[in-house]
C-alpha positions in Angstrom: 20.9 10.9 10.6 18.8 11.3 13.7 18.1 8.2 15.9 14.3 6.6 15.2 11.7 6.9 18.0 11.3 3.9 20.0 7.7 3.8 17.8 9.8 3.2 14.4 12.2 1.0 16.0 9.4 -1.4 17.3 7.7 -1.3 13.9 11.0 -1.9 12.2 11.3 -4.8 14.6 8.1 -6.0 13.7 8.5 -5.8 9.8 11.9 -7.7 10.1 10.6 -10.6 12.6 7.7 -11.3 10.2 9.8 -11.3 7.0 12.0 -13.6 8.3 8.9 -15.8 9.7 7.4 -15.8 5.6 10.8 -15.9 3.6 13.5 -16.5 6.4 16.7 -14.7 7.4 18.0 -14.7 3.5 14.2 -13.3 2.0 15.0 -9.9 2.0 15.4 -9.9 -2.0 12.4 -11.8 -2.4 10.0 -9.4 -0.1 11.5 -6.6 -1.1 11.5 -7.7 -4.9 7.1 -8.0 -3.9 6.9 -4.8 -2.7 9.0 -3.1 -5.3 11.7 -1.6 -3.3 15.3 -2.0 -4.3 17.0 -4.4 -1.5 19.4 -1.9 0.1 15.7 0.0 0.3 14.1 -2.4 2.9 16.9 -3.1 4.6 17.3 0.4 6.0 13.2 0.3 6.6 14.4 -3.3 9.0 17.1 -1.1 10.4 14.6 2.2 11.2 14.2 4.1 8.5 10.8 5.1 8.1 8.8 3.4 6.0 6.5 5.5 3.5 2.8 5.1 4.0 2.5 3.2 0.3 5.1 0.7 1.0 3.8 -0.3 4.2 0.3 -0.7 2.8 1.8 -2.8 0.1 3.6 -5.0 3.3 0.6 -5.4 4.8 -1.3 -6.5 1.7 1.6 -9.0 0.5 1.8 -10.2 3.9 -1.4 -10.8 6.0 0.1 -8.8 8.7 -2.7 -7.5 11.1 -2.0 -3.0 10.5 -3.3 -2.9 14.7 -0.5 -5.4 15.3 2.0 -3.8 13.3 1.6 -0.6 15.3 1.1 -1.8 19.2 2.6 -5.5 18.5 -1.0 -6.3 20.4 -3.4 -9.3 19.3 -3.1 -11.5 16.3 -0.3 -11.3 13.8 -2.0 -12.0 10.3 -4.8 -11.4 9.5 -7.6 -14.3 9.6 -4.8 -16.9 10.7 -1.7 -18.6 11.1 -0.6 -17.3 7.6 2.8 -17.0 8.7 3.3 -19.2 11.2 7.0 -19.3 12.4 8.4 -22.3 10.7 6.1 -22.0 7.8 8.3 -21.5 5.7 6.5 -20.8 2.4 5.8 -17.2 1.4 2.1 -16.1 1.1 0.2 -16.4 -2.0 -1.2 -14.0 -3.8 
């Protein structure tokens, strides 16, 4: 497997820190139960494996997370708040 570009490695950064700031370091089940992945699935996305356009789209709708963030880890997180507030806890509702 080739190495990800320093692009998917911040994004996969990004995906990770805010999964563990909504369902915390053991969440990955839950999240990736949400977005219909298998667990193995989004664990490789956390590790740098690209993540397909519809499954990111369905991250940032389960989420909150802000898309211009996401890409350039620039300005607000969520989306119209402290959704996911580190130490919140609790994942979003939908």
């Amino acid at each position: 497997m080739l190495p990800a570009s320093k692009a998917t490695r911040q994004i996969s950064g990004r995906i990770r820190q805010v999964r563990r700031q909504l369902y915390g370091d053991g969440g990955v089940e839950l999240l990736a139960d949400r977005l219909g992945v298998p667990e193995p699935t989004w664990r490789n996305y956390e590790g740098g494996c690209t993540v397909p356009a519809p499954v990111i789209l369905a991250f940032l709708v389960v989420t909150g997370v802000s898309a211009a963030w996401l890409l350039t880890g620039e300005g607000d997180v969520y989306v119209g708040g402290d959704r996911g507030a580190p130490g919140s806890g609790a994942p979003p509702e939908n």
